[in-house]
HTML snippet that shows the backbone in 3Dmol.js (N, CA, C, O; Angstrom):
<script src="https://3Dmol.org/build/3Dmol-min.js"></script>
<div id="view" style="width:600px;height:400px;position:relative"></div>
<script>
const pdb = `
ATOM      1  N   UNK A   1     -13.060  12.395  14.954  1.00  0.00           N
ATOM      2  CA  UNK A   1     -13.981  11.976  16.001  1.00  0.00           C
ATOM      3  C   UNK A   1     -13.786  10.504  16.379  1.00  0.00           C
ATOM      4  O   UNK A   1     -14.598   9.975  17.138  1.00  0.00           O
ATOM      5  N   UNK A   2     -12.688   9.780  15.855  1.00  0.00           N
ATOM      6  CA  UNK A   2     -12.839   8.744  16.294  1.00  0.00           C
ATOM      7  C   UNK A   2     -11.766   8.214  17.293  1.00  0.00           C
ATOM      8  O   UNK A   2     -11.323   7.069  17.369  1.00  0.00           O
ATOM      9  N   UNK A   3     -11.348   9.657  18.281  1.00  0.00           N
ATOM     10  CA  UNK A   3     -11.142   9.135  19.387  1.00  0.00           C
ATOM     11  C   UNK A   3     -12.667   9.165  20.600  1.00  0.00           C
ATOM     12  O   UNK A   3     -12.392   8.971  21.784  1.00  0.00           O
ATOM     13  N   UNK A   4     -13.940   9.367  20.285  1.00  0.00           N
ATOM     14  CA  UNK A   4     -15.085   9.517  20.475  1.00  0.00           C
ATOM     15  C   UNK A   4     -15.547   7.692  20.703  1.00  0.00           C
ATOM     16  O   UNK A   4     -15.691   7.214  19.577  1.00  0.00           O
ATOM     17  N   UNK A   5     -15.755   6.810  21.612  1.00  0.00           N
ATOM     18  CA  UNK A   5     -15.778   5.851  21.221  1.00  0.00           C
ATOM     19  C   UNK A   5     -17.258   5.723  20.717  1.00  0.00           C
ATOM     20  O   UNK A   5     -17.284   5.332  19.550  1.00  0.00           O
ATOM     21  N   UNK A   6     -18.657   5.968  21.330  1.00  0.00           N
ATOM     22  CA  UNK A   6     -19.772   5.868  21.197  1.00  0.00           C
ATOM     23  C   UNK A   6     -19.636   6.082  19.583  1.00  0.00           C
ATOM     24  O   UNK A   6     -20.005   5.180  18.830  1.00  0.00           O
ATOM     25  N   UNK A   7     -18.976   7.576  18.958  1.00  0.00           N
ATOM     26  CA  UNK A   7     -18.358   7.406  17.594  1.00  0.00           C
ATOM     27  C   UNK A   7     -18.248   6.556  16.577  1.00  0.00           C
ATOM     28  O   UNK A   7     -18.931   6.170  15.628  1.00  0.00           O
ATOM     29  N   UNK A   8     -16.871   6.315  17.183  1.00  0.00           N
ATOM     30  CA  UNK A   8     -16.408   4.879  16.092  1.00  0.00           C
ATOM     31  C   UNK A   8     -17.527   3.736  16.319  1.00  0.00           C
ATOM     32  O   UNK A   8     -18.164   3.265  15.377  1.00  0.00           O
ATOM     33  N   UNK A   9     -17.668   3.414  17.405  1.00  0.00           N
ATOM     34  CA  UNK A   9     -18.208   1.664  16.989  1.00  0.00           C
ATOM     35  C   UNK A   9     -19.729   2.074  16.205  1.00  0.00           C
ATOM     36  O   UNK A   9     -20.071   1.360  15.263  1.00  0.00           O
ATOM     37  N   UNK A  10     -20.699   3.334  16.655  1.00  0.00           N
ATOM     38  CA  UNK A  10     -21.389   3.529  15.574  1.00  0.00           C
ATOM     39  C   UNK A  10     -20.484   3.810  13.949  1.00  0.00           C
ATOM     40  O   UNK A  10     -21.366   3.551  13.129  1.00  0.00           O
ATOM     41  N   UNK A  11     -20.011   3.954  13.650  1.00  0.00           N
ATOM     42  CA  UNK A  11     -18.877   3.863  12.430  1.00  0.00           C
ATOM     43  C   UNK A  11     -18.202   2.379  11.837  1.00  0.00           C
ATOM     44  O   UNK A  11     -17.903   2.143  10.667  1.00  0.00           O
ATOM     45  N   UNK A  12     -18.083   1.592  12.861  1.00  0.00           N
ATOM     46  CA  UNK A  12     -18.065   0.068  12.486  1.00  0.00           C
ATOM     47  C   UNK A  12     -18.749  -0.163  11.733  1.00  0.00           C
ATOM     48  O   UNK A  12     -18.537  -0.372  10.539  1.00  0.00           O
ATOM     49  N   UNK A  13     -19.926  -0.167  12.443  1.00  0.00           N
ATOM     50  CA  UNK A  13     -21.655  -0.700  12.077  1.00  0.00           C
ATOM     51  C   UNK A  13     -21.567  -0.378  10.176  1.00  0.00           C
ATOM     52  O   UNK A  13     -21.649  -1.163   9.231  1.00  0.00           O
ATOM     53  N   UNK A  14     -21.365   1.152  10.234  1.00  0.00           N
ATOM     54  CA  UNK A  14     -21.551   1.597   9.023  1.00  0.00           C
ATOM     55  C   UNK A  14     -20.892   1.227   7.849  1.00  0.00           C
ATOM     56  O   UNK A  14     -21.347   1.287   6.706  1.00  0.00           O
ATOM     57  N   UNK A  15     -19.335   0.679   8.352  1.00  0.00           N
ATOM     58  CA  UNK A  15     -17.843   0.386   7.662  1.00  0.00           C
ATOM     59  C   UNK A  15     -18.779  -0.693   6.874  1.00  0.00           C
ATOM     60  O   UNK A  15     -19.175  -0.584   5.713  1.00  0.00           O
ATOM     61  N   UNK A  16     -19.084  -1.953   7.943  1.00  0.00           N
ATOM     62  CA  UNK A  16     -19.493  -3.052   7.288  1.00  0.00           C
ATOM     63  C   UNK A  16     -20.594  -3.259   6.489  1.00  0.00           C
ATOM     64  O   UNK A  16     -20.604  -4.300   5.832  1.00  0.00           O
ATOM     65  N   UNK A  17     -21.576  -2.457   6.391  1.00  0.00           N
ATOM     66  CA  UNK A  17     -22.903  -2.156   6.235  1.00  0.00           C
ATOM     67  C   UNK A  17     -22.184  -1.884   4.353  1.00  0.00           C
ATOM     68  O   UNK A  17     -22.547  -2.341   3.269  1.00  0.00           O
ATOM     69  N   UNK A  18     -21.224  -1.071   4.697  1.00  0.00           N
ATOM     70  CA  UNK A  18     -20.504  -0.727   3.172  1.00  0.00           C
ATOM     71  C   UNK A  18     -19.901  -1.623   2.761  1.00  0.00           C
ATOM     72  O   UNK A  18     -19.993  -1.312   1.573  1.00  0.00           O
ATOM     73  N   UNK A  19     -19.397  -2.418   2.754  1.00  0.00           N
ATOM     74  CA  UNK A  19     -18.639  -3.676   2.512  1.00  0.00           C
ATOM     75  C   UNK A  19     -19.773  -4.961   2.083  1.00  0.00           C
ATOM     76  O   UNK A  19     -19.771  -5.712   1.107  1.00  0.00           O
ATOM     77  N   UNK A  20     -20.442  -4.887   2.909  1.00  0.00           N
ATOM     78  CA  UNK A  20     -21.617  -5.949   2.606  1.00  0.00           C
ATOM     79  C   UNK A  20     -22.518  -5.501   0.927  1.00  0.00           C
ATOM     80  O   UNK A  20     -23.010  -6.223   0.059  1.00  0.00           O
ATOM     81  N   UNK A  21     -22.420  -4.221   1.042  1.00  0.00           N
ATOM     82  CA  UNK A  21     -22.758  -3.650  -0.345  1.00  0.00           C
ATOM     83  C   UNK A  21     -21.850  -3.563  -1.482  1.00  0.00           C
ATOM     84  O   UNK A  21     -22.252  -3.259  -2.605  1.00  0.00           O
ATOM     85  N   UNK A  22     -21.010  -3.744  -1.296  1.00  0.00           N
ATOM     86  CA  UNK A  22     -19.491  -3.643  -1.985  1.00  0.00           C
ATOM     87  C   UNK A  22     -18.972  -2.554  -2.674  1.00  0.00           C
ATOM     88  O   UNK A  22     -18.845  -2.182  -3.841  1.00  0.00           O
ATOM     89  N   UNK A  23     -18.614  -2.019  -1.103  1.00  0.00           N
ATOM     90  CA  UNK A  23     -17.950  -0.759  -1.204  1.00  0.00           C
ATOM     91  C   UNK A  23     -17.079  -1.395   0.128  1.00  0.00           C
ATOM     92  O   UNK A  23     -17.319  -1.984   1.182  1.00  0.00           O
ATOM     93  N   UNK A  24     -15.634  -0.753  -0.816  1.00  0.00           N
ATOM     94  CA  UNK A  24     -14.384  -1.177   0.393  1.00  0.00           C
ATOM     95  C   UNK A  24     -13.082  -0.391   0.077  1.00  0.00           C
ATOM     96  O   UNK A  24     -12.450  -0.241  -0.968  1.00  0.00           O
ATOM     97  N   UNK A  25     -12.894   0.085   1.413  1.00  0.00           N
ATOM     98  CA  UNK A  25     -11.639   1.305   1.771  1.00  0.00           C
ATOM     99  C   UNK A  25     -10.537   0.884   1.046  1.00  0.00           C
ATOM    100  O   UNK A  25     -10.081  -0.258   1.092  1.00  0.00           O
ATOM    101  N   UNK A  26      -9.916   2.196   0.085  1.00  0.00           N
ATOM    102  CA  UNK A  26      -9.256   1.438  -0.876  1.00  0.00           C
ATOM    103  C   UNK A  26      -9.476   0.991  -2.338  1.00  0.00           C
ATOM    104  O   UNK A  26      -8.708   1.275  -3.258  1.00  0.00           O
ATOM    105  N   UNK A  27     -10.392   0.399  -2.433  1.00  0.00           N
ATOM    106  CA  UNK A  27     -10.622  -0.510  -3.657  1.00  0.00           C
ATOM    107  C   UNK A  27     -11.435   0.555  -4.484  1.00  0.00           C
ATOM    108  O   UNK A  27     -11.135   0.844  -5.643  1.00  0.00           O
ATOM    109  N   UNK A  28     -12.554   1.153  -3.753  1.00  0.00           N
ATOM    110  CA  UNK A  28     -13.672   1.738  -4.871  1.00  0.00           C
ATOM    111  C   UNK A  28     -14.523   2.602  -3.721  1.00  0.00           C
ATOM    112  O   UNK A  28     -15.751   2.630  -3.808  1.00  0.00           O
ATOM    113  N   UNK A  29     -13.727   3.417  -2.471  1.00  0.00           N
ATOM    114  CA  UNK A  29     -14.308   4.189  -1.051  1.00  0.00           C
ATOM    115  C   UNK A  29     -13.055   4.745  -0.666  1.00  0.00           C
ATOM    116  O   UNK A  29     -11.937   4.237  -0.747  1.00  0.00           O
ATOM    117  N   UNK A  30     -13.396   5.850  -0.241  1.00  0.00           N
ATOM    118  CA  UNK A  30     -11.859   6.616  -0.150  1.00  0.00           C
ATOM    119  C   UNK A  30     -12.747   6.960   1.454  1.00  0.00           C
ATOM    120  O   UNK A  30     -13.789   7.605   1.572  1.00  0.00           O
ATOM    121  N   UNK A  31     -11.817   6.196   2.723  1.00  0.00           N
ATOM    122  CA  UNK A  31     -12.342   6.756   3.909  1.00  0.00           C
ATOM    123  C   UNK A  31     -10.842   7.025   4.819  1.00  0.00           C
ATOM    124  O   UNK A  31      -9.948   6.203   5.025  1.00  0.00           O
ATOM    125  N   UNK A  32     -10.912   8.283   5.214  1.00  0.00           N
ATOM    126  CA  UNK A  32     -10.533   8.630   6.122  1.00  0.00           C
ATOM    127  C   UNK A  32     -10.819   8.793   7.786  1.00  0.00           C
ATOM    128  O   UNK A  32     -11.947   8.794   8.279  1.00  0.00           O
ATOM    129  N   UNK A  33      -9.654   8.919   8.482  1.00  0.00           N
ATOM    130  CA  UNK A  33     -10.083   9.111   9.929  1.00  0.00           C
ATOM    131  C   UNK A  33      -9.177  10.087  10.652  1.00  0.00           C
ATOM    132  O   UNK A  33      -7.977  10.264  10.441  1.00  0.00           O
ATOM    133  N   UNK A  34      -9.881  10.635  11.459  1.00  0.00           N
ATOM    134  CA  UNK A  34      -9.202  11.561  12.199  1.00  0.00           C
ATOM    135  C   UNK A  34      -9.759  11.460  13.726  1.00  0.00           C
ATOM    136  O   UNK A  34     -10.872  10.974  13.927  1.00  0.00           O
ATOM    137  N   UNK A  35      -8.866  11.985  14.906  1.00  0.00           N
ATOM    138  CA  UNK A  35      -9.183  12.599  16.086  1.00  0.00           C
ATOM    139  C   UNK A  35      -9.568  13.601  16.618  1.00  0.00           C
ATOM    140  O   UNK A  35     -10.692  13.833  16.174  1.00  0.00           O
ATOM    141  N   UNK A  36      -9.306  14.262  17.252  1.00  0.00           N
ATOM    142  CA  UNK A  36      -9.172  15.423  17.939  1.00  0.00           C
ATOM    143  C   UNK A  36      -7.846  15.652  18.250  1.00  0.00           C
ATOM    144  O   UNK A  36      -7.498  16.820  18.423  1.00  0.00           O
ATOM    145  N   UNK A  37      -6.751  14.437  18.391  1.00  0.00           N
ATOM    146  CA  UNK A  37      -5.248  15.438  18.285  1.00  0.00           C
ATOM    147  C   UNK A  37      -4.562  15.332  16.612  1.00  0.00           C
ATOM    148  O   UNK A  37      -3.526  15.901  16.268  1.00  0.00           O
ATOM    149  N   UNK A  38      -5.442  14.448  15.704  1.00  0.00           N
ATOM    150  CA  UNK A  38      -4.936  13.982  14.540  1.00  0.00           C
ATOM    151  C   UNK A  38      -5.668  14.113  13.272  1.00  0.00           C
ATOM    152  O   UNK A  38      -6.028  13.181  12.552  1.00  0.00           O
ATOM    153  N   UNK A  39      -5.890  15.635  13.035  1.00  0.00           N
ATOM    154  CA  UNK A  39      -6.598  15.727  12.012  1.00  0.00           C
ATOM    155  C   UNK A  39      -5.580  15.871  10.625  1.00  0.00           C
ATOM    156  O   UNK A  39      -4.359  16.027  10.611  1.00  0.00           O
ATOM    157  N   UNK A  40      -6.535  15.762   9.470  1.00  0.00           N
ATOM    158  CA  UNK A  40      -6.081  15.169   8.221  1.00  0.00           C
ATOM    159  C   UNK A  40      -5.595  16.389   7.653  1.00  0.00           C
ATOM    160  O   UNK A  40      -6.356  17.354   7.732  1.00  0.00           O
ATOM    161  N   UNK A  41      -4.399  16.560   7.052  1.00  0.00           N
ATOM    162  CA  UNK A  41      -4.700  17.963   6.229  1.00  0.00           C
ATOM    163  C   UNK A  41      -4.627  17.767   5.333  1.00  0.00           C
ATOM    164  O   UNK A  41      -4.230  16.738   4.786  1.00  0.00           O
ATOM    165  N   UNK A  42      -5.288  19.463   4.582  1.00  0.00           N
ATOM    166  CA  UNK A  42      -5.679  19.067   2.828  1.00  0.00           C
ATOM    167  C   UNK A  42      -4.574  18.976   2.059  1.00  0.00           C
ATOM    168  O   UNK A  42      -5.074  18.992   0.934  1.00  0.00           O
ATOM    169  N   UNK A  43      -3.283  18.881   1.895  1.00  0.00           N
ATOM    170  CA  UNK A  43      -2.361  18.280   1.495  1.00  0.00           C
ATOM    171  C   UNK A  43      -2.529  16.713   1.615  1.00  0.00           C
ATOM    172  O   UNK A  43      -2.872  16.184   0.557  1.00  0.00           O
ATOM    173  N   UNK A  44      -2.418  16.167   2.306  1.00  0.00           N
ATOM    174  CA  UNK A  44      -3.409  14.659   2.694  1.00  0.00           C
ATOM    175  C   UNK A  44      -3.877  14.231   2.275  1.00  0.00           C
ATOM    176  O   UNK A  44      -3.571  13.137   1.801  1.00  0.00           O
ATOM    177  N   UNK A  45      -5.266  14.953   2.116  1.00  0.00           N
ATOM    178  CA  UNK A  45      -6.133  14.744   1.667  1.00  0.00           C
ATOM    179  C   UNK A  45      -6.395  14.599   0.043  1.00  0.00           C
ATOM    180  O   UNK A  45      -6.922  13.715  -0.632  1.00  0.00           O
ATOM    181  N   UNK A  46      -5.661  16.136  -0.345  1.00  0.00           N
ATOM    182  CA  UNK A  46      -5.103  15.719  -1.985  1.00  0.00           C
ATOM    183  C   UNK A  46      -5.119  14.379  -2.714  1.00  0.00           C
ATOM    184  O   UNK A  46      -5.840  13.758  -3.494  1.00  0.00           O
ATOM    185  N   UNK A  47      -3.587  14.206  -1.860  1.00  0.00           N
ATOM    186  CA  UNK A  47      -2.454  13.341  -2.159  1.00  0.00           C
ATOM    187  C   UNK A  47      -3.308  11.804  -2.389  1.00  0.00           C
ATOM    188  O   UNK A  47      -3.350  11.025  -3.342  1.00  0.00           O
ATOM    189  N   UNK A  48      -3.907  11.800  -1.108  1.00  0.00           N
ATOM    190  CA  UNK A  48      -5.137  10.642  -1.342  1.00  0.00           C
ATOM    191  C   UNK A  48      -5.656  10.296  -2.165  1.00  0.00           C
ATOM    192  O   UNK A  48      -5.412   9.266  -2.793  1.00  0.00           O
ATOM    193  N   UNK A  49      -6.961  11.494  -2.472  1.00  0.00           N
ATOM    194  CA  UNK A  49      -7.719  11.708  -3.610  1.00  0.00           C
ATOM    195  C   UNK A  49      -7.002  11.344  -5.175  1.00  0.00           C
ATOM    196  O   UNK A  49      -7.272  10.263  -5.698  1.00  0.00           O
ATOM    197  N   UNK A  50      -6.306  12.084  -5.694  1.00  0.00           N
ATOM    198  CA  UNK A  50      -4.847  12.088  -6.395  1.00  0.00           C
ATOM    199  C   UNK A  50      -4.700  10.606  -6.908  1.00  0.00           C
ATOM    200  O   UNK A  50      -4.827  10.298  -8.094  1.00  0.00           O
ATOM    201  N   UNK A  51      -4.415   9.709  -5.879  1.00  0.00           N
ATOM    202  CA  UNK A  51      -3.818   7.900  -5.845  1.00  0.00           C
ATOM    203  C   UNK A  51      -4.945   7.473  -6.246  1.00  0.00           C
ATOM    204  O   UNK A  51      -4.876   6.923  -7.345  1.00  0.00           O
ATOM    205  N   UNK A  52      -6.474   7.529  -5.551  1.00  0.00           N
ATOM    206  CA  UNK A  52      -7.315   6.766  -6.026  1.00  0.00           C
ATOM    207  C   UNK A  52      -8.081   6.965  -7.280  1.00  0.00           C
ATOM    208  O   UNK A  52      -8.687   6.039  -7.819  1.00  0.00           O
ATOM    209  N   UNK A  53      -8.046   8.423  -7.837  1.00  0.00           N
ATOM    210  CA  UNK A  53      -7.983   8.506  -8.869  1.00  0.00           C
ATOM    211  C   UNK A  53      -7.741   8.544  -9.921  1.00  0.00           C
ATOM    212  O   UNK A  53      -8.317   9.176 -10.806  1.00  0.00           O
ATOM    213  N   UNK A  54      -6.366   7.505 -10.026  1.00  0.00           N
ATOM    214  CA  UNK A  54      -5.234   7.204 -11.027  1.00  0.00           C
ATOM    215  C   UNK A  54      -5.667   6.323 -11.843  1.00  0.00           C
ATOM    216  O   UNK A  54      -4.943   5.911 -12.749  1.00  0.00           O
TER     217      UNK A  54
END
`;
const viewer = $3Dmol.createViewer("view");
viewer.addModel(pdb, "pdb");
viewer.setStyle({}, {cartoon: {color: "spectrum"}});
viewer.zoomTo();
viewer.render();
</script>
């Protein structure tokens, strides 16, 4: 949905809202994004999961 713009920038808001709490993409928040021509697959998604849980 985040070729949706009304979407994403409500999703900004939220990104930072998490960060200010200390939670950050990567470090200790596993966030993904997708479109409508670019969705994630669960192979992907795995593989992701998988890394940050090492």
């Amino acid at each position: 949905m985040m070729d949706n713009i009304s979407y994403a920038n409500k999703n900004i808001v939220k990104i930072r809202a998490y960060e200010n709490n200390g939670f950050y993409a990567g470090v200790n928040m596993i966030m993904t994004f997708e479109t409508s021509q670019s969705a994630i697959g669960s192979t992907a998604l795995k593989a992701l999961i998988t890394e940050y849980l090492r």
